[in-house]
C-alpha positions as CSV (number, residue, x, y, z in Angstrom):
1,X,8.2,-5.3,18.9
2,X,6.9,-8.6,17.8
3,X,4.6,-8.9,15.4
4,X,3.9,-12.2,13.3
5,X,4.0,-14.2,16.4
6,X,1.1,-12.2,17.8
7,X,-0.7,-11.4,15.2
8,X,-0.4,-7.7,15.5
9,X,0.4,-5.1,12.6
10,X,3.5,-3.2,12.6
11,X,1.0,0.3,12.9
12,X,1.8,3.3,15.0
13,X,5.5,3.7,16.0
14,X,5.1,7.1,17.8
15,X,1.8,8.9,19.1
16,X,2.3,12.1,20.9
17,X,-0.4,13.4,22.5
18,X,-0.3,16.5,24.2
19,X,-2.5,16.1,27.8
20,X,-3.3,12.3,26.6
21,X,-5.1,10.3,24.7
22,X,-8.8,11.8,23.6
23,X,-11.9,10.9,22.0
24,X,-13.1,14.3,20.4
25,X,-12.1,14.0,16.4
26,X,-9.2,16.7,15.1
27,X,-10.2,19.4,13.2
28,X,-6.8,20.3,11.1
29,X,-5.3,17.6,10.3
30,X,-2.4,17.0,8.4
31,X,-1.2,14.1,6.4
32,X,2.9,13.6,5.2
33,X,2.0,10.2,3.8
34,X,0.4,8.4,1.0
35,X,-1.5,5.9,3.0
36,X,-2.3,8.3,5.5
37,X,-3.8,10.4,3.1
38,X,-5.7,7.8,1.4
39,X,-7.0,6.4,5.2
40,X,-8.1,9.8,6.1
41,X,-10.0,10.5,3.3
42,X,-12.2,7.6,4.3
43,X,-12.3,8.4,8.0
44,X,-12.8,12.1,8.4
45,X,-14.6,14.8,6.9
46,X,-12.7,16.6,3.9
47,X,-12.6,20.5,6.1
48,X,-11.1,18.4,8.9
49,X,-8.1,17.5,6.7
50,X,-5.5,21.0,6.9
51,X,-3.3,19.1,3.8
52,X,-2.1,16.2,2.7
53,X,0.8,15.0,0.7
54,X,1.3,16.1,-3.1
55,X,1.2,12.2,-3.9
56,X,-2.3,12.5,-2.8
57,X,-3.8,14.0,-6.0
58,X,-1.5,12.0,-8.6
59,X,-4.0,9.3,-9.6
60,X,-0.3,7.2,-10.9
61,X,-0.1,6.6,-7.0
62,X,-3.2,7.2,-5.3
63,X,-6.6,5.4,-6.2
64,X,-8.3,8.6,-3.9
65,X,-6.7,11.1,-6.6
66,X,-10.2,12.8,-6.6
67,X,-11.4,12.7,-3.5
68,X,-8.0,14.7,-3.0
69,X,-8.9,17.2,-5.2
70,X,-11.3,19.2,-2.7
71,X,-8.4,18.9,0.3
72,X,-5.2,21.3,0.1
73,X,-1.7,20.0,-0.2
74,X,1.3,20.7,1.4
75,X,5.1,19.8,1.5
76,X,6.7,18.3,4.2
77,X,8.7,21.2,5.1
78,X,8.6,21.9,9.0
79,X,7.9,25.9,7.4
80,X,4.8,24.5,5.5
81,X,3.9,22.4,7.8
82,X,3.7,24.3,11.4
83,X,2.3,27.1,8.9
84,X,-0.8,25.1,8.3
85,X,-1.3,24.8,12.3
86,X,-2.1,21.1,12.5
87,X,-3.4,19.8,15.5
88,X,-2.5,16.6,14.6
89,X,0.4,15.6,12.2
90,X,0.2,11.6,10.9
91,X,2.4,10.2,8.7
92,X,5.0,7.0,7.7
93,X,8.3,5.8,9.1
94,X,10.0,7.8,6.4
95,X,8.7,10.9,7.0
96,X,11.0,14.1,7.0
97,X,12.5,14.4,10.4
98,X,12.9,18.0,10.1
99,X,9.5,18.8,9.7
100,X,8.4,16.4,12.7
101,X,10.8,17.7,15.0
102,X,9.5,21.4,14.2
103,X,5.8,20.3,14.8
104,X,7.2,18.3,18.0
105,X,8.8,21.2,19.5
106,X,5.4,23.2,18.2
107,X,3.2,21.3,21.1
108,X,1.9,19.6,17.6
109,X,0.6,15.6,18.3
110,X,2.5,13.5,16.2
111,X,1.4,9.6,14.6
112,X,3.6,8.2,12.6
113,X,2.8,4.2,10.8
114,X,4.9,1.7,9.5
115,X,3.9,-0.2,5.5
116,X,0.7,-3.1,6.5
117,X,2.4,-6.5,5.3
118,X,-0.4,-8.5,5.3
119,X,-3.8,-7.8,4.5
120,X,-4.9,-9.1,8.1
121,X,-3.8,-6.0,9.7
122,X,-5.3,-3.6,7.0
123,X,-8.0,-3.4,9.7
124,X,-5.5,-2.6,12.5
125,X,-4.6,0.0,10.7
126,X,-7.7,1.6,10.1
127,X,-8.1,2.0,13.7
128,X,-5.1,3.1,14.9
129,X,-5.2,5.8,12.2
130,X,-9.1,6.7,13.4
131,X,-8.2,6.5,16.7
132,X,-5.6,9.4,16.6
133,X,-7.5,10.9,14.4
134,X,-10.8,11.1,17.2
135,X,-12.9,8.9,14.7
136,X,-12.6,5.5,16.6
137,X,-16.4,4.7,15.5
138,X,-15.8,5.4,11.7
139,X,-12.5,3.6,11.9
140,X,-14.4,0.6,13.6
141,X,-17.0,0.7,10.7
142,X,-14.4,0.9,8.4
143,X,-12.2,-2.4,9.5
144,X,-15.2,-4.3,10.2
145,X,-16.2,-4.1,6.6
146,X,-12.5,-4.7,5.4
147,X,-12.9,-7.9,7.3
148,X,-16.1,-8.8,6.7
149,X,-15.1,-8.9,2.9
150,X,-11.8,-10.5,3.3
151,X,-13.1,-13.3,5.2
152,X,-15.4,-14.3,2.3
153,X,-12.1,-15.5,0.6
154,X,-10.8,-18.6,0.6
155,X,-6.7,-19.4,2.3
156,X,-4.9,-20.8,-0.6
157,X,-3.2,-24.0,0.9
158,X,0.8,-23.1,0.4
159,X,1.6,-25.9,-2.2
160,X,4.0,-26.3,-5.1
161,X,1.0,-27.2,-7.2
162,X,-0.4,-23.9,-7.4
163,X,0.7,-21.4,-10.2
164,X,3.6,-19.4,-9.8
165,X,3.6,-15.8,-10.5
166,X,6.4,-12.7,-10.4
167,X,5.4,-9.0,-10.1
168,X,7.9,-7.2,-12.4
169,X,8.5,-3.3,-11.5
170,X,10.4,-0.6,-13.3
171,X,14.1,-1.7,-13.6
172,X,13.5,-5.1,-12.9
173,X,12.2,-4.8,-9.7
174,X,10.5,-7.7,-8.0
175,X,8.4,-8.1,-5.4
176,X,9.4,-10.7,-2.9
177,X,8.3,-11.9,0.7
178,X,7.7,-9.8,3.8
179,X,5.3,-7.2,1.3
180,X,1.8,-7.0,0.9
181,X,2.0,-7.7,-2.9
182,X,3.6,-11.3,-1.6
183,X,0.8,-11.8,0.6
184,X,-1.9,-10.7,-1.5
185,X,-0.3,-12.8,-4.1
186,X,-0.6,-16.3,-1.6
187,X,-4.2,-15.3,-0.7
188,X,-4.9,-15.4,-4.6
189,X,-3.4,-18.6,-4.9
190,X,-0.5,-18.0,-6.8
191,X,3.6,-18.9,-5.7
192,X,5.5,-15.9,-5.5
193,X,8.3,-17.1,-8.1
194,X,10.8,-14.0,-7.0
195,X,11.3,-15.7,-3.6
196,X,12.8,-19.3,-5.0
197,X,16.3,-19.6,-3.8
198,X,17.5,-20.2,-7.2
199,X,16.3,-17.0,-8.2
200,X,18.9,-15.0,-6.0
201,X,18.1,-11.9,-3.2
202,X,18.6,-9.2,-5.5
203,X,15.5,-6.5,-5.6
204,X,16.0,-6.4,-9.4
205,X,15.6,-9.7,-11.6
206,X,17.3,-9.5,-15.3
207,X,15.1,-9.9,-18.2
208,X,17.5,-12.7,-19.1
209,X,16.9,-14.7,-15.8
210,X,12.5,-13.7,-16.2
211,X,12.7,-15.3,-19.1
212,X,14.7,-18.6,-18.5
213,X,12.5,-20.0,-15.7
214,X,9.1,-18.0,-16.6
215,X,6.4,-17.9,-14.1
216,X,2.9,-19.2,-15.1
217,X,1.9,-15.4,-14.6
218,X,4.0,-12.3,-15.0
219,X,2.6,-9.3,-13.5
220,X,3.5,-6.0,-14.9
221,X,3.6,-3.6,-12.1
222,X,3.8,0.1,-13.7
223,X,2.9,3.5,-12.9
224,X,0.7,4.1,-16.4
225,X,1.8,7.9,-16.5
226,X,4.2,8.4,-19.0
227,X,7.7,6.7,-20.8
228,X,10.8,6.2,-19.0
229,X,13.5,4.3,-19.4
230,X,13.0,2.5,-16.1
231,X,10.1,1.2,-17.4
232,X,10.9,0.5,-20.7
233,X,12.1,-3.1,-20.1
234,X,8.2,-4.0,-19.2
235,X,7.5,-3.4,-22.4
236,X,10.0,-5.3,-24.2
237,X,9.2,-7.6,-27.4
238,X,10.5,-10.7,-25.7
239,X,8.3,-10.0,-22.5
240,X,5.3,-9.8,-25.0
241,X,6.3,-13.2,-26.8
242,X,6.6,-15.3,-23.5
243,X,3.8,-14.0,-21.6
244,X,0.6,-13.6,-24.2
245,X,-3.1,-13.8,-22.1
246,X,-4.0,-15.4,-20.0
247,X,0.1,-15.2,-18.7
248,X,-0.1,-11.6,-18.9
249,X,-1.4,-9.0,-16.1
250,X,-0.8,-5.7,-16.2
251,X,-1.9,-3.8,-12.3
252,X,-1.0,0.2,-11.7
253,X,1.6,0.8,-9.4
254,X,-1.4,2.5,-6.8
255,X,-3.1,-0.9,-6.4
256,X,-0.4,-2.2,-4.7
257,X,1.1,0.3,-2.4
258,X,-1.2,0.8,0.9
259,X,-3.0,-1.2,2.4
260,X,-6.7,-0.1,2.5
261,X,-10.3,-0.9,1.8
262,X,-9.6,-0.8,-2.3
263,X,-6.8,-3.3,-1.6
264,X,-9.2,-6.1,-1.9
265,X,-10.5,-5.0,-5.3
266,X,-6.3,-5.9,-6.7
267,X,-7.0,-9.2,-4.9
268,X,-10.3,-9.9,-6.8
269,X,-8.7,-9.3,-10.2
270,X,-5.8,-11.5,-9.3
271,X,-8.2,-14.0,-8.3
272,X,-9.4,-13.5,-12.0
273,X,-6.7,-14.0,-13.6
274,X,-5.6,-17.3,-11.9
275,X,-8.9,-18.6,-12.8
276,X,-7.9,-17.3,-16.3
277,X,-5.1,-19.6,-15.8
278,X,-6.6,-22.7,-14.8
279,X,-9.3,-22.2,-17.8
280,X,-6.9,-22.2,-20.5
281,X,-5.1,-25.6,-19.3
């Protein structure tokens, strides 16, 4: 299904409705997902949620950890699952397949969503999440404020000129086009450094090969829970010498990974820091 071209989101790959679409909201509804957990909490009332995922409460991942709180969680074992008799399972492209086929086979609906790319179809997902979830009015509330706010910012002109910037990840990892960090990045006005040929395909970028072409900004992309040694190389001495304020931005791994109303709040402090940038020229 094309999607750029049209200017559709990449949303709902499967909905299964048993007798048909319908407009009445679900009552039990249960989330295998970390976006979808983080959508429903905004669309539905907390006793209409029958569990979400255990990623839900872990505030390294989810910026609704406490909302969560008050909602059960469950695994996505088909056991737990049909056990919590869901009438409406949502979840991502990755979900377990042995726990949707069991809900399937179960007479259970089924909506499953694939990552938002690009903060223009945040909205889109909204709504197809309210819709199968019976809230199409608080879903339409819901993406019209999303784009109400995001149309209040200005579209960075793609140019050399601007400021280049890399999002650095545990091991190395980069962030590179076709994401939402890459888009959020070019609506901030930054160049997305980890996509310049030189630079190579690889996910991971050595600290070597960071350091011999630096970007203007290096943002450190961690999960602030804990040591490990995947993240250890973020904070390495050499990393601290070459990118001092304002070159320096350090963003939790849960502003970056769904796309939801809270996404444009990462965008605003981006925004800050290339202004940051421009300041100290």
């Amino acid at each position: 299904m094309p999607v750029r071209g049209r200017g559709l989101a990449v949303m709902l790959l499967v909905v299964m409705l048993a007798g048909g679409a319908r407009a009445e909201p679900r009552h039990r509804i249960v989330s295998l997902n970390l976006c979808t957990d983080q959508l429903l909490l905004q669309l539905v009332p907390a006793p209409d949620i029958a569990g979400l995922s255990p990623l839900a409460r872990d505030c390294a991942y989810s910026v609704m950890c406490r909302e969560a709180r008050s909602v059960p969680v469950i695994r996505a074992t088909a056991e737990a699952v049909v056990a919590a008799q869901p009438d409406l399972v949502v979840g991502g492209r990755y979900t377990r397949v042995i726990a949707l086929q069991a809900v399937r086979q179960a007479g259970v609906p089924v909506a499953l969503f694939d990552p938002v790319e690009r903060l223009a179809d945040v909205a889109d997902q909204i709504m197809a999440v309210a819709k199968a979830a019976g809230v199409p009015a608080r879903g339409r509330a819901l993406a019209d404020a999303f784009m109400f706010r995001l149309a209040a910012y200005p579209v960075s002109a793609d140019s050399g000129a601007v400021p280049s910037a890399v999002i650095y990840a545990a091991n190395g990892f980069v962030t590179r086009e076709g994401s939402l960090a890459d888009d959020m990045l070019k609506r901030a006005g930054f160049r997305n450094a980890a996509n310049e040929p030189e630079r190579g395909h690889a996910l991971a970028l050595p600290l070597e090969n960071l350091l011999a072409r630096p970007p203007d900004l290096l943002i450190v992309a961690r999960s602030d829970v804990g040591t490990s040694m995947a993240q250890a190389v973020l904070d390495h001495p050499a990393l601290r010498d070459a990118f001092p304020p304002p070159h320096r931005l350090t963003l939790p791994d849960r502003m970056w990974l769904c796309g939801l109303p809270q996404t444009l709040d990462t965008l605003d402090r981006l925004i800050a820091a290339r202004k940051l940038l421009e300041d100290s020229r």
